[in-house]
DRENNU-164401 format. One record per atom (N, C-alpha, C): residue in one letter; x, y, z. Coordinates in nm, 3 decimals. Example, Ala and Ser with C-alpha at 12.3 -4.5 7.8 and 13.67 -1.06 7.14 Angstrom:
2
> residuo_px_py_pz
> a_1.319_-0.569_0.780 .
> a_1.230_-0.450_0.780 .
> a_1.320_-0.330_0.780 .
> s_1.285_-0.225_0.708 .
> s_1.367_-0.106_0.714 .
> s_1.290_0.003_0.787 .
//
This chain:
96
> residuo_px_py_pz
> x_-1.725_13.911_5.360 .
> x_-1.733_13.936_5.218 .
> x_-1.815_14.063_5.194 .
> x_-1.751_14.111_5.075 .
> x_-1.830_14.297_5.096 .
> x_-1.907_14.249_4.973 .
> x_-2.063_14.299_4.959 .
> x_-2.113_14.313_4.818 .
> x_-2.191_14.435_4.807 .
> x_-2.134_14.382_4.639 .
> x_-2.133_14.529_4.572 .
> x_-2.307_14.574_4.571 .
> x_-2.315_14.656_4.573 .
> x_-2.471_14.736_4.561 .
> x_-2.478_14.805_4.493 .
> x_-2.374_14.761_4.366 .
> x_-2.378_14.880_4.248 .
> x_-2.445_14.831_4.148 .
> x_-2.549_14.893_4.048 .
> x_-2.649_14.853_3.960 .
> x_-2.537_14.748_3.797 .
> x_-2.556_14.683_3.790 .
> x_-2.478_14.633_3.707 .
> x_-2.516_14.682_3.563 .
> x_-2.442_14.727_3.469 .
> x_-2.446_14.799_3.333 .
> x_-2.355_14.743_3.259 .
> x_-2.413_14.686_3.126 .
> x_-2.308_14.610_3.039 .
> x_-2.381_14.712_2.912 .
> x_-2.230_14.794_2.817 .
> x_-2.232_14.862_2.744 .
> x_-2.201_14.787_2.615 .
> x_-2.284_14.776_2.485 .
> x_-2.248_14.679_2.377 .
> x_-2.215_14.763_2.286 .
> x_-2.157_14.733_2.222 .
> x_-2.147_14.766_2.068 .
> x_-2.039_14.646_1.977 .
> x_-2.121_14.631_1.876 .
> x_-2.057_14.575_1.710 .
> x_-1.907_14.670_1.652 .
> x_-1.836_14.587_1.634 .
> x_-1.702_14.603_1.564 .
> x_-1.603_14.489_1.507 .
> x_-1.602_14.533_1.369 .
> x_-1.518_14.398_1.281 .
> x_-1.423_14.469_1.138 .
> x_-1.375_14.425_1.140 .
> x_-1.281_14.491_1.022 .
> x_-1.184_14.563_1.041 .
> x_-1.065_14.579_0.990 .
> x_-0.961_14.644_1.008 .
> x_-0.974_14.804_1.031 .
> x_-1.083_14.839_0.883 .
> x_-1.107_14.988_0.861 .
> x_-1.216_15.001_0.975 .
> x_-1.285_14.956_1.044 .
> x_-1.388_14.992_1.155 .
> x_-1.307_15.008_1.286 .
> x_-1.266_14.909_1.311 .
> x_-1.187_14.940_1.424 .
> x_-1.094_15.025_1.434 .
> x_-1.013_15.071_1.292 .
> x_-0.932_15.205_1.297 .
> x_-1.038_15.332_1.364 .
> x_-1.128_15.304_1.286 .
> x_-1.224_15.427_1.287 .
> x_-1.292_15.462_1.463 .
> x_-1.325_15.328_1.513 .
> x_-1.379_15.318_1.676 .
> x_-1.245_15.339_1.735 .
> x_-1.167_15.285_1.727 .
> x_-1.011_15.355_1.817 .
> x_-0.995_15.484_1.765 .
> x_-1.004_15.595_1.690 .
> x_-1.010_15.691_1.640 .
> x_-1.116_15.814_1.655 .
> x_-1.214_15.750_1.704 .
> x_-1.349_15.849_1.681 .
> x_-1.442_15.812_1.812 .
> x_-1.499_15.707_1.810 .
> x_-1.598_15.652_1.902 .
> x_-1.522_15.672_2.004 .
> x_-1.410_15.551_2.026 .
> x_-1.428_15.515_2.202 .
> x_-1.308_15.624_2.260 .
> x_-1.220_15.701_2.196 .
> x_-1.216_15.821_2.290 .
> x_-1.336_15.910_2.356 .
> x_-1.386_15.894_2.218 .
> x_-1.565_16.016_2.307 .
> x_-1.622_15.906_2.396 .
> x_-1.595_15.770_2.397 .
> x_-1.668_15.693_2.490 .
> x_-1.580_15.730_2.611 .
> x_-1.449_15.722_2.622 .
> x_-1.360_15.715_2.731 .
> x_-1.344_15.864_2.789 .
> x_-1.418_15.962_2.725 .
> x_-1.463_16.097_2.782 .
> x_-1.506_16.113_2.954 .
> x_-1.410_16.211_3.069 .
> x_-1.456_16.177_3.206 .
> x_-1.640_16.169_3.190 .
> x_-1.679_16.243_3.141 .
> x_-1.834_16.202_3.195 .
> x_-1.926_16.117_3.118 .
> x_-1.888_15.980_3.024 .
> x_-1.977_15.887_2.998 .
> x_-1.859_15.764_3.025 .
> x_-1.825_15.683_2.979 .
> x_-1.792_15.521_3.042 .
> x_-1.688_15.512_3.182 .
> x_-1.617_15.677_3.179 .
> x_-1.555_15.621_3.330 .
> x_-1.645_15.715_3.404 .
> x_-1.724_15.820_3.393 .
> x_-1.872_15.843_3.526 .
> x_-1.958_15.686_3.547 .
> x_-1.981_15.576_3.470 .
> x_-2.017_15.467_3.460 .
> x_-1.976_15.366_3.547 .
> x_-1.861_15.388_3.495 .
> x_-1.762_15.262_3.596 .
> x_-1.723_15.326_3.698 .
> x_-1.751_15.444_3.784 .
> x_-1.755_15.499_3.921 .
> x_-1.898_15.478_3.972 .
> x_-1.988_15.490_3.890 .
> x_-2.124_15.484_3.946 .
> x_-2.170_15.328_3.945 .
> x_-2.140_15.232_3.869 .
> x_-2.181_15.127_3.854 .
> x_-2.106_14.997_3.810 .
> x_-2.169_14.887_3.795 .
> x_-2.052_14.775_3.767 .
> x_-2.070_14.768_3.614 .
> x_-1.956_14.803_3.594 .
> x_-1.990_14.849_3.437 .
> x_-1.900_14.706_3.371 .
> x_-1.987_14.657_3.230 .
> x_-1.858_14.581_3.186 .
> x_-1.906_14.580_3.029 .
> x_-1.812_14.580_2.960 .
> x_-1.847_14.656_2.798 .
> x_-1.837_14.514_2.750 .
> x_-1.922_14.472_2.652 .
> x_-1.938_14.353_2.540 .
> x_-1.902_14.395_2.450 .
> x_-1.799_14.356_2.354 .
> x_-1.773_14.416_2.202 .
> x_-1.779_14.264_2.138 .
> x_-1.883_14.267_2.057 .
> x_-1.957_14.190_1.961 .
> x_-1.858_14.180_1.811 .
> x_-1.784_14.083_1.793 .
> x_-1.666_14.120_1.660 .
> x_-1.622_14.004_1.585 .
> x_-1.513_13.955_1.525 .
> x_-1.531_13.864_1.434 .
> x_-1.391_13.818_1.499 .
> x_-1.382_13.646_1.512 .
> x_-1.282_13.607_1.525 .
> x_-1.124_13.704_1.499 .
> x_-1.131_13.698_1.363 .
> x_-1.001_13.760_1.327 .
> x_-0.940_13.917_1.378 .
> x_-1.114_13.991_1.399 .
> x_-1.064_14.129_1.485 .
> x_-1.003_14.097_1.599 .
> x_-1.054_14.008_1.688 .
> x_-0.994_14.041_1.850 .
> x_-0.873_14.043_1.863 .
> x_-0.763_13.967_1.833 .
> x_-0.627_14.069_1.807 .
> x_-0.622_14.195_1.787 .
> x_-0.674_14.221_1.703 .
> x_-0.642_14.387_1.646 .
> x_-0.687_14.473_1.766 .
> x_-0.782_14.430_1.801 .
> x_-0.913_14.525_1.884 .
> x_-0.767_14.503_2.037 .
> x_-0.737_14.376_2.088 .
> x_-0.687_14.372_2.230 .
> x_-0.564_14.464_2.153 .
> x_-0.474_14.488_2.057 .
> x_-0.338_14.553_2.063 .
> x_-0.336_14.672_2.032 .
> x_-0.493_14.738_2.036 .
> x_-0.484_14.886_2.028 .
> x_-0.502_14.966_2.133 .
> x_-0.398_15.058_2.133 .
> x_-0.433_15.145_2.308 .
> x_-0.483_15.175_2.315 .
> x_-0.611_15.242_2.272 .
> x_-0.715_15.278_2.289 .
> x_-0.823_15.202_2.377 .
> x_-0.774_15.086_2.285 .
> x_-0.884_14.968_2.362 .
> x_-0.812_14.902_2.517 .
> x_-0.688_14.918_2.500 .
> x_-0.615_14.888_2.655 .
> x_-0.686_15.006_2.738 .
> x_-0.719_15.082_2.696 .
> x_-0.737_15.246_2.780 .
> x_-0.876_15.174_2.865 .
> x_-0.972_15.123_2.778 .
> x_-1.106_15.048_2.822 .
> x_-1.067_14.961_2.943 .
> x_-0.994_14.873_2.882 .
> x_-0.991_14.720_2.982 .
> x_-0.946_14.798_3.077 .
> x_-0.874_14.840_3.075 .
> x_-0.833_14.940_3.238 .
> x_-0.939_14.958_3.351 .
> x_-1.015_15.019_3.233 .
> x_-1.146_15.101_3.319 .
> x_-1.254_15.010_3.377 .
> x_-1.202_14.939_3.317 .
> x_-1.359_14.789_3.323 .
> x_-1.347_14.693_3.241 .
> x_-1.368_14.570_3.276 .
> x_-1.398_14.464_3.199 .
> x_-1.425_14.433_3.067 .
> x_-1.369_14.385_3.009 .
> x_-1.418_14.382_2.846 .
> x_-1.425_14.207_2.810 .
> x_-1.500_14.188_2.741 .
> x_-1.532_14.079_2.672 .
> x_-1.542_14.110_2.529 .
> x_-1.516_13.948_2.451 .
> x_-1.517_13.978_2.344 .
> x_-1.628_13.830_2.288 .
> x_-1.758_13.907_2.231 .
> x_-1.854_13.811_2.169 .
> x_-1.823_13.776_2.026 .
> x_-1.795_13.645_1.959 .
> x_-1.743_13.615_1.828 .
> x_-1.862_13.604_1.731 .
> x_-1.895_13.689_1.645 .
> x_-2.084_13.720_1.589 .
> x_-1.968_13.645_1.442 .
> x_-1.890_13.568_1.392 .
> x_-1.873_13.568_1.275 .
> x_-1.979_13.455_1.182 .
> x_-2.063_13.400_1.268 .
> x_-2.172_13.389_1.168 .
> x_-2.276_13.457_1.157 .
> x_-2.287_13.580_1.217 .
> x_-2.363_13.668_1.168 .
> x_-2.325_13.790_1.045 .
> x_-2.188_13.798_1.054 .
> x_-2.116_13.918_0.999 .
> x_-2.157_13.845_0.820 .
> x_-2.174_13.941_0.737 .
> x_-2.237_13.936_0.563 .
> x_-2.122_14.084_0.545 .
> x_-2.082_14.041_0.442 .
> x_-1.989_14.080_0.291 .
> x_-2.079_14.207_0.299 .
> x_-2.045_14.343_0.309 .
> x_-2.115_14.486_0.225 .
> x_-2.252_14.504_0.292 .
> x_-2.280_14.434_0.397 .
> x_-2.452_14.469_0.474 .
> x_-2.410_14.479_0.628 .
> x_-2.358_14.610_0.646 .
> x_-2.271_14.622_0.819 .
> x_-2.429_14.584_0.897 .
> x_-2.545_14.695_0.823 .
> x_-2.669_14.722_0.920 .
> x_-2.743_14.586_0.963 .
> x_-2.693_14.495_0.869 .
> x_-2.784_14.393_0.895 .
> x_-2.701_14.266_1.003 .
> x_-2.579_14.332_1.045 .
> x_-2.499_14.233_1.136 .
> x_-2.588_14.301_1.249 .
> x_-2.601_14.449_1.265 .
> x_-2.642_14.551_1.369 .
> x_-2.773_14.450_1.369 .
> x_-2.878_14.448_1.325 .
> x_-2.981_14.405_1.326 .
> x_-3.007_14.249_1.386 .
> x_-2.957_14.206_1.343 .
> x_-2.903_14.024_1.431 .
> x_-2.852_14.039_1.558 .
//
């Protein structure tokens, strides 16, 4: 059995809503999926990304290519925060 000796790195970020996740498939996680930050990561280390989101996103979030582009690269999980998520207060889901 071979083991890995690679530093383990789990990358988080919050995402919920139709208009957010347009915006992170659009803006964010291409500059995340940039060669020198999450795939220099997942060559250097055991990388596996947490996306923190609301029941009803994770459909949306798994059928966008963008986000297939991720799972490719590494592992993805999906954490269900919908009793944290509040109506018009994004910062305070961030904050929980």
């Amino acid at each position: 059995m071979e083991m890995n000796n690679k530093k383990k790195v789990k990358f988080l970020t919050v995402i919920s809503g139709d208009r957010y996740i347009e915006e992170f498939a659009q803006v964010s996680l291409p500059s995340y999926l940039a060669p020198d930050n999450l795939p220099y990561m997942a060559e250097h280390t055991d990388l596996g990304v947490l996306i923190m989101t609301s029941k009803d996103s994770v459909a949306t979030l798994k059928r966008n290519p963008v986000v297939k582009k991720l799972e490719a690269l590494c592992p993805v999980e999906f954490i269900l925060i919908d009793d944290l998520i509040t109506n018009g207060v994004y910062g305070v889901v961030l904050t929980l």
